[in-house]
ZARODREN-754678 format. One line per 8 residues: for each residue x negated, z, y of N, C-alpha, C. Coordinates in Angstrom, 3 decimals. Last residue first. Layout:
N
X/Z/Y/X/Z/Y/X/Z/Y | ...
//
This chain:
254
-24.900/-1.516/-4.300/-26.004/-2.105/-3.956/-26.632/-0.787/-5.485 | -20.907/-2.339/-4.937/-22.620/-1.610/-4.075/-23.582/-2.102/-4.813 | -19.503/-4.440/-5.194/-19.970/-4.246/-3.689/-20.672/-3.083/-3.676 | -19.631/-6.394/-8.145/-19.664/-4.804/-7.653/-19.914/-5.163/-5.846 | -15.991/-8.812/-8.431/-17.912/-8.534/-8.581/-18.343/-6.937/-7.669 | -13.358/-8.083/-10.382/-14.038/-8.266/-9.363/-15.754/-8.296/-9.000 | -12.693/-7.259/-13.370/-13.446/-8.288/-12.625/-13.835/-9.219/-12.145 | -11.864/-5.033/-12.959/-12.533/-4.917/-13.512/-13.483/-6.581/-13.482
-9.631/-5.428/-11.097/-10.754/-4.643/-10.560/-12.153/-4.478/-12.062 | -8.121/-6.961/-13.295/-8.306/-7.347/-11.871/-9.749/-6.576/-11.449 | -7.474/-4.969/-15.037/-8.192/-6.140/-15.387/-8.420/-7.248/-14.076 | -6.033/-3.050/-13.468/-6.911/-3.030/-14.329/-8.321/-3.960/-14.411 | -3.851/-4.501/-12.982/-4.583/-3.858/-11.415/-5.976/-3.602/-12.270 | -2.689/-5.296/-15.137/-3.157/-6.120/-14.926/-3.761/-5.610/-13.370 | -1.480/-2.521/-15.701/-2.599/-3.102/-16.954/-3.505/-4.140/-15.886 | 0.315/-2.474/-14.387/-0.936/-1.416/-13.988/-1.983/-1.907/-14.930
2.483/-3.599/-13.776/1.623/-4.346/-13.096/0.296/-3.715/-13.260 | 5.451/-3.290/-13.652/4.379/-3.691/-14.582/3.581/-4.247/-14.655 | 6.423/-2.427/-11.456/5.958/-1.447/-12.207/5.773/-2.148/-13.958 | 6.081/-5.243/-10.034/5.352/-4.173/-9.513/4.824/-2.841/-10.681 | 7.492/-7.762/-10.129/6.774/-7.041/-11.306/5.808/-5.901/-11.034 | 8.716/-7.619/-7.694/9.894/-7.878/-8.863/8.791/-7.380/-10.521 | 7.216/-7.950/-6.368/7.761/-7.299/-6.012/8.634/-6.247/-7.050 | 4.445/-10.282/-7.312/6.256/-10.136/-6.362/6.083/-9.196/-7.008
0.811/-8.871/-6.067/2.229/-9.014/-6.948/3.385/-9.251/-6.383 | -2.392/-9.733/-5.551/-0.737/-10.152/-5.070/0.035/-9.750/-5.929 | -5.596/-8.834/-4.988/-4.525/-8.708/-5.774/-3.049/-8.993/-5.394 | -8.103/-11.358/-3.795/-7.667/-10.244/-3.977/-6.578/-9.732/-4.819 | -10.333/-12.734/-3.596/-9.569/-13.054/-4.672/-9.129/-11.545/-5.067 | -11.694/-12.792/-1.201/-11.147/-13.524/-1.178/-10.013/-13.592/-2.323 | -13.008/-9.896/0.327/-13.016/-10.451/-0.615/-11.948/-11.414/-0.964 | -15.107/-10.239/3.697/-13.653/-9.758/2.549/-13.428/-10.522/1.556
-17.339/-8.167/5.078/-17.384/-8.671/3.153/-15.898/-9.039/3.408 | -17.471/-7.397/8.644/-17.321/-7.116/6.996/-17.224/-8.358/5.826 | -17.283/-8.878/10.774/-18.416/-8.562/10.256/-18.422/-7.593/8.842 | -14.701/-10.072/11.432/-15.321/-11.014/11.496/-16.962/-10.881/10.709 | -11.718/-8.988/11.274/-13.311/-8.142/11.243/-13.958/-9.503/10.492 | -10.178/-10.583/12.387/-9.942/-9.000/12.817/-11.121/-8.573/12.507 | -10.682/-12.797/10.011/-10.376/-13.011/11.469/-11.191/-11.834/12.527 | -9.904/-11.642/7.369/-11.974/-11.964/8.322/-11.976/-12.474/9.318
-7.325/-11.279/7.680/-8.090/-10.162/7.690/-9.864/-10.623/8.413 | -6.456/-14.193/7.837/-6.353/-13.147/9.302/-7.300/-12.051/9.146 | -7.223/-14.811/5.174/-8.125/-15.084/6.429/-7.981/-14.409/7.650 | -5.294/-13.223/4.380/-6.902/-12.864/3.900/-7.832/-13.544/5.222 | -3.424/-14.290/4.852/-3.175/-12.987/5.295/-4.975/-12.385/4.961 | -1.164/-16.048/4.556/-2.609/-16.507/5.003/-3.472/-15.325/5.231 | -0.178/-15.602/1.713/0.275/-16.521/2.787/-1.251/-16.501/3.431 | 0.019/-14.116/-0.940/-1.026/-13.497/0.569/-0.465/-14.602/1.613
3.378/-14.686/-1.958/1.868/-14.462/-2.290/1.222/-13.592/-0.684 | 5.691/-15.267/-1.225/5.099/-15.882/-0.416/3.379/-15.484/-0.879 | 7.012/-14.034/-3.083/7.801/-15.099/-3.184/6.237/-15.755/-2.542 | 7.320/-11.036/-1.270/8.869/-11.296/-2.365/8.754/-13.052/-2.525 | 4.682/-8.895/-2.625/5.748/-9.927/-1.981/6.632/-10.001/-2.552 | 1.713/-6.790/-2.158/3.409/-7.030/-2.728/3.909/-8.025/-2.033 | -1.362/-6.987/-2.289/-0.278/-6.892/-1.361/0.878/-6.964/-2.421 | -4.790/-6.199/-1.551/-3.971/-6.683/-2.216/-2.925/-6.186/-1.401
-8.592/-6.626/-0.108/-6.921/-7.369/0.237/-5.977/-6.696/-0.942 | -11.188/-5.740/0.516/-10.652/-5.724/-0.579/-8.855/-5.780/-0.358 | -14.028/-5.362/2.274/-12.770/-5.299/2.238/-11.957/-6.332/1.027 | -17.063/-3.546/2.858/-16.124/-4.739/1.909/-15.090/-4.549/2.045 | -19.011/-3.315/5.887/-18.025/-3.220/4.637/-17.952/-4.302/3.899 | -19.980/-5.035/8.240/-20.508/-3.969/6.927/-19.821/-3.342/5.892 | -17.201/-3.086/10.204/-18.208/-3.858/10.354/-19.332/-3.299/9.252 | -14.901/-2.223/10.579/-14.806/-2.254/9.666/-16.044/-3.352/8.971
-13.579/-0.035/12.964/-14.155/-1.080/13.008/-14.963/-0.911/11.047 | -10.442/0.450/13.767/-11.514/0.582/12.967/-11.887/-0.216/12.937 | -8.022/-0.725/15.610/-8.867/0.606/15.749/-10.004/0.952/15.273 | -7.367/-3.164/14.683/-8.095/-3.103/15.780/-9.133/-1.795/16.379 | -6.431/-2.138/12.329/-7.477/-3.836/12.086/-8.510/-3.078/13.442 | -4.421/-0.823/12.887/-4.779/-0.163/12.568/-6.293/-0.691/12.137 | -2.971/-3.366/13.731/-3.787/-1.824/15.024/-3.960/-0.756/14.230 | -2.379/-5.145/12.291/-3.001/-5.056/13.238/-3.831/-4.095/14.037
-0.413/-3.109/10.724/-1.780/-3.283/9.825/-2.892/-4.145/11.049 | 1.377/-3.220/12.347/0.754/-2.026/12.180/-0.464/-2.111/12.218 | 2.724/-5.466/11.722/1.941/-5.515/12.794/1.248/-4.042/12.930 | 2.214/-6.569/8.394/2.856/-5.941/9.159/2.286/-5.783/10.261 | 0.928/-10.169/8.026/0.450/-8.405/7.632/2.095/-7.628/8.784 | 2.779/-12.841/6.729/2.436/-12.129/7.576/2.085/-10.702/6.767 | 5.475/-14.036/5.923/4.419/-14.802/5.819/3.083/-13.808/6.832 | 7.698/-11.789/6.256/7.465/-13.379/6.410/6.517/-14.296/7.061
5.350/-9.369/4.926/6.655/-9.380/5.770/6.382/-10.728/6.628 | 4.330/-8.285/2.361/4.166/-9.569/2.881/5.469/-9.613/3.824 | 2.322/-4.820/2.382/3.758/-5.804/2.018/3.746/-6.982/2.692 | -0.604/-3.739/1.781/0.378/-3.700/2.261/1.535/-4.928/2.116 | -4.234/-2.430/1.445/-2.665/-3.054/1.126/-1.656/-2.831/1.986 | -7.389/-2.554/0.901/-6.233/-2.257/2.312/-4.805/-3.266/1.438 | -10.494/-1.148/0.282/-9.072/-1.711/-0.323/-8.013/-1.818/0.701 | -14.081/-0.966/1.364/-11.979/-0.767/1.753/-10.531/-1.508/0.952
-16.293/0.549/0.494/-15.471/-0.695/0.558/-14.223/0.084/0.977 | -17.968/2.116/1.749/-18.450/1.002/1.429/-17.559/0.223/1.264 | -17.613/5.230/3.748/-17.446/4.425/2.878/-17.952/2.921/2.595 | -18.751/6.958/5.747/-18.957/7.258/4.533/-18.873/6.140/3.398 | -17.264/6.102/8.264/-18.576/5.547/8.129/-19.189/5.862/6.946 | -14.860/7.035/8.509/-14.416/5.690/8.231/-16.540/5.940/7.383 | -13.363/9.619/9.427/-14.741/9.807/8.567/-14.850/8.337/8.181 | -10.872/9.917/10.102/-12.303/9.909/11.359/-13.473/9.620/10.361
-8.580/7.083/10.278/-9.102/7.686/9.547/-10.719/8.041/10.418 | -5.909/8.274/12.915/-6.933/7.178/12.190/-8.034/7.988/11.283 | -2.200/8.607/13.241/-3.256/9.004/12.399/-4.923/7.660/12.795 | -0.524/6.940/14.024/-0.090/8.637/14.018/-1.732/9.270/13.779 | -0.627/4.575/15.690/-0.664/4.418/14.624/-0.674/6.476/15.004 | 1.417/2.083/17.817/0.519/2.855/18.164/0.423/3.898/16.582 | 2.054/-1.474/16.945/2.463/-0.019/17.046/1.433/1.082/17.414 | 1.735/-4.064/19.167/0.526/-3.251/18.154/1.189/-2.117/18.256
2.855/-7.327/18.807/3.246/-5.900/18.827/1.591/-5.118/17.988 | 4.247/-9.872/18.838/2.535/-9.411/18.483/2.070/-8.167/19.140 | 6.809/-10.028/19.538/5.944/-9.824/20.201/4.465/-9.460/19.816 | 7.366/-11.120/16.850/7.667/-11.910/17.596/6.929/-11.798/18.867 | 6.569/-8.555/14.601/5.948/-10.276/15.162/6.169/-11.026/16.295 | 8.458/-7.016/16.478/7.219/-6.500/16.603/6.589/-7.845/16.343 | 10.678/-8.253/15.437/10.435/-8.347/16.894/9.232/-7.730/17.296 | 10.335/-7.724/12.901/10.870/-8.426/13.311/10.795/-9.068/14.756
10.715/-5.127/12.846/9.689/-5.931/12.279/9.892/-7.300/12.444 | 13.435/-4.511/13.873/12.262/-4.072/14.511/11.238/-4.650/14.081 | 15.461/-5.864/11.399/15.570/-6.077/13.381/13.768/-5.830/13.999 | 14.514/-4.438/9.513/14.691/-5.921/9.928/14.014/-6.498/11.102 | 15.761/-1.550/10.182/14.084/-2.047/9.813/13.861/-3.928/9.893 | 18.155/-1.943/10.253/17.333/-1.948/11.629/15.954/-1.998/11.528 | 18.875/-2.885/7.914/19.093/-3.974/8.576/18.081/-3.538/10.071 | 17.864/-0.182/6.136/17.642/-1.619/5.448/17.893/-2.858/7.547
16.716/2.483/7.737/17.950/1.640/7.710/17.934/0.161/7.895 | 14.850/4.170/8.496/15.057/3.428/6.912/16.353/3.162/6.750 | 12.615/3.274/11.176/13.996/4.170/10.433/13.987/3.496/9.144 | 9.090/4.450/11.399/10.220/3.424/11.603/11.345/3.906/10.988 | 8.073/6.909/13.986/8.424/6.586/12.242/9.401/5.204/12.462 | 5.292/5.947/16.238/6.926/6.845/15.951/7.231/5.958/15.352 | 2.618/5.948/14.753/3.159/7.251/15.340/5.022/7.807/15.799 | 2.602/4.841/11.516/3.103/4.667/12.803/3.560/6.412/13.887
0.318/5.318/8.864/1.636/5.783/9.492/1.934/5.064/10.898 | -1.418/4.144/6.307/-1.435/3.935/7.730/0.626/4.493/8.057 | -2.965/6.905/3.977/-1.759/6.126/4.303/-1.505/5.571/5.969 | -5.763/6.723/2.035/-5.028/6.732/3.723/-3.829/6.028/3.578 | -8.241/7.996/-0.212/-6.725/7.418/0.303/-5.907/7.438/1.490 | -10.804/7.433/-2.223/-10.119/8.551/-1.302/-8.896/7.547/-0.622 | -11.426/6.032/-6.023/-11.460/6.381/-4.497/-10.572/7.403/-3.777 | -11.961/5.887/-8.475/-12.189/7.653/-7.692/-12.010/7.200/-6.358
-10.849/3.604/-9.472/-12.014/3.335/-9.041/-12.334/5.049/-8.494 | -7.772/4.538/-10.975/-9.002/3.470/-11.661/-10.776/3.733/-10.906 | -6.799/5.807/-8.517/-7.165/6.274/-9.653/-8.288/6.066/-10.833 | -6.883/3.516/-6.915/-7.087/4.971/-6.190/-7.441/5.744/-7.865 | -5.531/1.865/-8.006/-6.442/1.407/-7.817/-7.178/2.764/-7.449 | -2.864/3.371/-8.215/-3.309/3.083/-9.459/-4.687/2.437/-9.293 | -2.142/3.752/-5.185/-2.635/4.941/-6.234/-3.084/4.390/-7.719 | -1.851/0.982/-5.132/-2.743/1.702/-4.074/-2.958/2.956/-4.887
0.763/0.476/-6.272/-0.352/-0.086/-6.630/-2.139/0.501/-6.145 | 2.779/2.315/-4.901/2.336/2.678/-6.839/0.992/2.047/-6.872 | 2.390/1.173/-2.810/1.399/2.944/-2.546/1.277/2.844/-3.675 | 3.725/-0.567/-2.367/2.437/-0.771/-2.085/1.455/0.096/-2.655 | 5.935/-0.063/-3.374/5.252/-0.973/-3.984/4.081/-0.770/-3.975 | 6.943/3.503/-3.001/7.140/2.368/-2.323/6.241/1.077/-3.251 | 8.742/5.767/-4.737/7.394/5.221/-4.355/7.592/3.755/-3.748 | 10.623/9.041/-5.205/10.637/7.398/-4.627/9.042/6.910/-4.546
10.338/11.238/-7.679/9.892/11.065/-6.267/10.076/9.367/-5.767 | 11.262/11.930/-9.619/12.295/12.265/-8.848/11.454/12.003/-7.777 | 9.397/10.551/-11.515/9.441/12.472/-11.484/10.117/12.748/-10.540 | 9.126/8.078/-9.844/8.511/9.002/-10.560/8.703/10.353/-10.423 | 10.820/4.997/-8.727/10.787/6.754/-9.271/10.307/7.734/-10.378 | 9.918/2.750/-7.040/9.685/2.935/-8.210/10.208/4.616/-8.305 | 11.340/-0.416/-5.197/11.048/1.085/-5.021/10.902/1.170/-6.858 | 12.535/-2.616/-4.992/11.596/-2.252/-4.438/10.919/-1.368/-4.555
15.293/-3.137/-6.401/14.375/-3.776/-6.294/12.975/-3.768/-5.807 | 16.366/-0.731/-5.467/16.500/-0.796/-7.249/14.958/-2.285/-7.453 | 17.083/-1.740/-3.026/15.894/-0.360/-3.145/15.750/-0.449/-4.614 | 18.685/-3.493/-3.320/17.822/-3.671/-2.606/16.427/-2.848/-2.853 | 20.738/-1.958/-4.192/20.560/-3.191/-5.066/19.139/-3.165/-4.500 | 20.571/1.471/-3.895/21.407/0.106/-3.341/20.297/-1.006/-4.554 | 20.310/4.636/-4.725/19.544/3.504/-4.490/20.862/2.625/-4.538 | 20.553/7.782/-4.273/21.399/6.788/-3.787/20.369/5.275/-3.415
18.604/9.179/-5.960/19.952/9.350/-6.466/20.639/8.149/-5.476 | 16.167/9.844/-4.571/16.024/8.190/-6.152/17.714/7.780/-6.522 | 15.254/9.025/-1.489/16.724/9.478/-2.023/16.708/8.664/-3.588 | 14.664/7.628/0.747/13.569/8.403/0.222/14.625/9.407/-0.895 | 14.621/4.347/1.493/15.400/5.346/1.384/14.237/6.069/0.973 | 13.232/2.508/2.570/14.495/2.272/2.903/15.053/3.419/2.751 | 9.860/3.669/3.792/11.285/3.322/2.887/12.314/3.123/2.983 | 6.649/1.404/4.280/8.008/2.519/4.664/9.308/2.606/3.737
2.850/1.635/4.020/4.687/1.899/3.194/5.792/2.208/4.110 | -0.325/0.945/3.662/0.739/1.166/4.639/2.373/0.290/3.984 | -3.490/1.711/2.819/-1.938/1.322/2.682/-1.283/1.277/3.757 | -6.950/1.748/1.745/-5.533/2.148/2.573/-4.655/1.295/2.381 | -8.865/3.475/-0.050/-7.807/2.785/-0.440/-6.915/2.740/0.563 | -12.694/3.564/-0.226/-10.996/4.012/0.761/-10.065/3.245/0.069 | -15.591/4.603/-2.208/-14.181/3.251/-1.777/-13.510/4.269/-0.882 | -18.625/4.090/-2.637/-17.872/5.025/-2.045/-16.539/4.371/-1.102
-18.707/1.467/-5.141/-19.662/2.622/-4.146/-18.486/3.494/-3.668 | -18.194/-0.201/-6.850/-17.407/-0.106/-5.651/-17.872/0.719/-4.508 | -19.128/0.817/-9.580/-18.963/-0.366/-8.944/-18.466/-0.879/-7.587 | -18.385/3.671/-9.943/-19.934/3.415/-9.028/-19.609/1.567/-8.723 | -15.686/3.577/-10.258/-16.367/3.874/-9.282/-17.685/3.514/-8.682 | -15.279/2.163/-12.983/-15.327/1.414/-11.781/-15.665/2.201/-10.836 | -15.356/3.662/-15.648/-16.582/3.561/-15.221/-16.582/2.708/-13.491 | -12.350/5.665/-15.077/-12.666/4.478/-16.148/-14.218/4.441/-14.933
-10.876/7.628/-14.061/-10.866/7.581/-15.357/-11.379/6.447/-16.046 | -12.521/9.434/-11.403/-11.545/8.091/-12.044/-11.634/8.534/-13.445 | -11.070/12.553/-10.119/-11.566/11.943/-10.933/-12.170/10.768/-11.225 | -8.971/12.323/-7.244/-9.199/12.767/-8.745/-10.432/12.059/-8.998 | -9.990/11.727/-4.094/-9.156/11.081/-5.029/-9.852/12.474/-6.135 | -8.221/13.027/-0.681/-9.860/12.731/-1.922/-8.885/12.691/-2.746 | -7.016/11.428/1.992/-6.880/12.071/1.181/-7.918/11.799/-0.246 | -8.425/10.801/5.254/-8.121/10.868/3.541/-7.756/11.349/2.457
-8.023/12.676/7.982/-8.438/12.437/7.161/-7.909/11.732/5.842 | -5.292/12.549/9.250/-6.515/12.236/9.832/-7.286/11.724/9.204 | -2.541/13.525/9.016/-3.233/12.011/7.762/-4.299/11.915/8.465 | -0.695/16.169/8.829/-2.185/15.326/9.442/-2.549/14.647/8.442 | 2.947/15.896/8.027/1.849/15.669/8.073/0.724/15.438/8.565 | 5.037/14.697/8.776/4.679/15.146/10.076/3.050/15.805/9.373 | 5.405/11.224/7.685/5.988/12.585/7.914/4.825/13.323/9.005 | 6.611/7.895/7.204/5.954/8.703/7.560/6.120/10.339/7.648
8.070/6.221/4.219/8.579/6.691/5.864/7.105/7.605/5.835 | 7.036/2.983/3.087/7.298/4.425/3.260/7.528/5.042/4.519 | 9.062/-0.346/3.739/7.658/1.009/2.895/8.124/1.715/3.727 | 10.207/-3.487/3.844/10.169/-1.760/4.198/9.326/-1.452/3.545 | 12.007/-6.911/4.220/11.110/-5.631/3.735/10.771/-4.016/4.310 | 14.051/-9.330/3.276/13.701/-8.110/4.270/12.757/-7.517/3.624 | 13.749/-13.037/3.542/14.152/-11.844/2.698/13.225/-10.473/3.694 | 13.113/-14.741/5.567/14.500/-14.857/5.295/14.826/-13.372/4.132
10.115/-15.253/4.331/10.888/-15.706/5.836/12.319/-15.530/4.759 | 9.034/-12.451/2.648/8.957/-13.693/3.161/10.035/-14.035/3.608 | 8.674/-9.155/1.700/9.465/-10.068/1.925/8.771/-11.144/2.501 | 7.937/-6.340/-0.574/7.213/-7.511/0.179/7.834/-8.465/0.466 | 9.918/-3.766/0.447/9.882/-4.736/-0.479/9.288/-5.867/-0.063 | 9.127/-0.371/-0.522/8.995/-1.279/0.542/9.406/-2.538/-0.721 | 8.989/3.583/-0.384/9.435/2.332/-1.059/9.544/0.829/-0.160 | 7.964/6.524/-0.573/8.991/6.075/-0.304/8.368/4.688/-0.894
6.846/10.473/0.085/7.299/8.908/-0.965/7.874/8.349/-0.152 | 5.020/12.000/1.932/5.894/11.908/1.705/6.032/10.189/0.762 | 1.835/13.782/1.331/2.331/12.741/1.660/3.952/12.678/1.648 | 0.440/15.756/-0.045/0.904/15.848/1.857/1.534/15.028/2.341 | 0.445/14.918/-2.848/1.710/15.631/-2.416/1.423/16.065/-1.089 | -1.645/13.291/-3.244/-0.650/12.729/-1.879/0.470/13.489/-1.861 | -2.530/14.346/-5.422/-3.385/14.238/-4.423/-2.622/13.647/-2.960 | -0.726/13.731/-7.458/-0.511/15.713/-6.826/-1.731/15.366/-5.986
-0.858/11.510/-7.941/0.470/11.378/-7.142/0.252/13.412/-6.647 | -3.196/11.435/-9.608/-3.278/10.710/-8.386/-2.270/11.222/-7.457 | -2.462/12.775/-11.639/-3.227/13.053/-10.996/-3.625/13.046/-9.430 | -0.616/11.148/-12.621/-0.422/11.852/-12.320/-1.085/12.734/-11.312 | -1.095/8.487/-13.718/-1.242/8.735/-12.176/-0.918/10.122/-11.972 | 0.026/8.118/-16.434/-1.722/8.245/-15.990/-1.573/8.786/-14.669 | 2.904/7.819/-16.065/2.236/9.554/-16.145/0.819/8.830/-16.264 | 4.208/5.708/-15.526/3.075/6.377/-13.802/2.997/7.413/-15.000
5.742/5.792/-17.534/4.744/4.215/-16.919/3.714/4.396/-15.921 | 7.571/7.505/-17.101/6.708/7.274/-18.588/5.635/5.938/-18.240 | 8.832/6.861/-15.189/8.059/7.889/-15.617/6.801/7.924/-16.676 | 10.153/4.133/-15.973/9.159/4.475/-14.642/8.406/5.174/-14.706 | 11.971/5.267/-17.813/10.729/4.123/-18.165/9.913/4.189/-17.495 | 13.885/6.558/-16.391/12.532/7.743/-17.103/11.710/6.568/-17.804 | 14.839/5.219/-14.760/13.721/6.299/-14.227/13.206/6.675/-14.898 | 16.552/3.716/-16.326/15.617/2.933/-14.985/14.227/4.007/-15.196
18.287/5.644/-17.609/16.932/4.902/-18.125/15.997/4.368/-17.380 | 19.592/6.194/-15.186/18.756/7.118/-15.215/17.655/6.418/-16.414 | 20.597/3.690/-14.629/20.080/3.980/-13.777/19.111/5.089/-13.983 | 22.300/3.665/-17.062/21.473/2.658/-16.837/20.727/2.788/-16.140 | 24.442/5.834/-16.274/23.405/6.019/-17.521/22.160/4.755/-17.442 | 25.591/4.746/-14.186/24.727/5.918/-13.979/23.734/6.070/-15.137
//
């Protein structure tokens, strides 16, 4: 127990820049994912009942990258195994981050620290009905959503898409692959004229092919090829180097 609570307050002490960031998604609910490849599992955040219609507006930034990026989105998409910092398993100790007693999923710590860095606004992609956060039935269902090239039906789309210039879009490497969400959420917006801006969490498999699927799906946006990957395993030490990543990237505005 004593090992577990050091866990958290290093964590803490590692997200207080974000602070800012994390009281702009208090509509949000936390949670936690683990970028998996063939044979290891994955998850992110649970959804809530929340309106995610809109974006959520960012803070501030705190460093000169906004205007480099013009008027950004940051989307995501998380579910959690758990949403509970007190009953983590081996699995979730591996995936998940706790700040200030709140669970965070991989995707979202990295997605709010880019969200912070550049002033962008923020979407979480939800599924209209929530996936469960039970490690083996989350499996099962992602699982068979690839198998059937499944388009979940999504809770939310973002209405104000046409304001923005670039798109950051993250999400977890589930074996060798975007989640099938991140399909229909590809298919709903059109994302024509943009920039799109890839990063992801894994457990092993990097982007796999997952950049080209993206200029697949939008054949008429920017995507940027040298996007951001972390395992899984170095997530919450990863904010220096989200940093020096977006710093440089080349500008997408004009």
């Amino acid at each position: 127990m004593q090992q577990k609570e050091g866990r958290k307050m290093k964590n803490i002490m590692k997200l207080g820049f974000l602070g800012a960031a994390l009281f702009s998604l208090a509509a949000c609910s936390g949670g936690n994912e683990s970028g998996g490849s063939a044979g290891s599992s994955s998850a992110a955040e649970s959804s809530s009942a929340t309106d995610t219609s809109n974006a959520q507006p960012s803070a501030a930034p705190k460093t000169e990258l906004s205007d480099k990026f013009g008027k950004s989105l940051v989307v995501y998409f998380s579910q959690p195994e758990t949403d509970d910092p007190d009953n983590m398993s081996t699995e979730e100790d591996n995936s998940a981050i706790v700040v200030d007693g709140e669970v965070l999923g991989n995707v979202q710590y990295v997605g709010m620290n880019i969200q912070e860095n550049v002033g962008a606004d923020i979407f979480r992609i939800e599924p209209e009905e929530p996936y469960t956060t039970d490690h083996d039935e989350l499996v099962d269902i992602a699982s068979a959503e690839q198998e059937e090239n499944a388009r979940p039906a999504l809770a939310a789309t973002v209405e104000n898409l046409d304001q923005y210039d670039t798109i950051f879009l993250g999400y977890p490497n589930w074996w060798g692959d975007m989640p099938m969400v991140l399909y229909t959420f590809l298919d709903e917006h059109d994302l024509s004229g943009k920039t799109i801006i890839p990063f992801n969490v894994h457990g092993g498999s990097g982007f796999s092919s997952t950049i080209s699927t993206i200029a697949d799906e939008e054949p008429d946006a920017t995507v940027v090829e040298d996007g951001y990957s972390v395992s899984r395993n170095n997530v919450e030490d990863s904010v220096t180097e989200v940093v020096d990543w977006l710093n440089n990237l080349p500008a997408t505005s004009n």
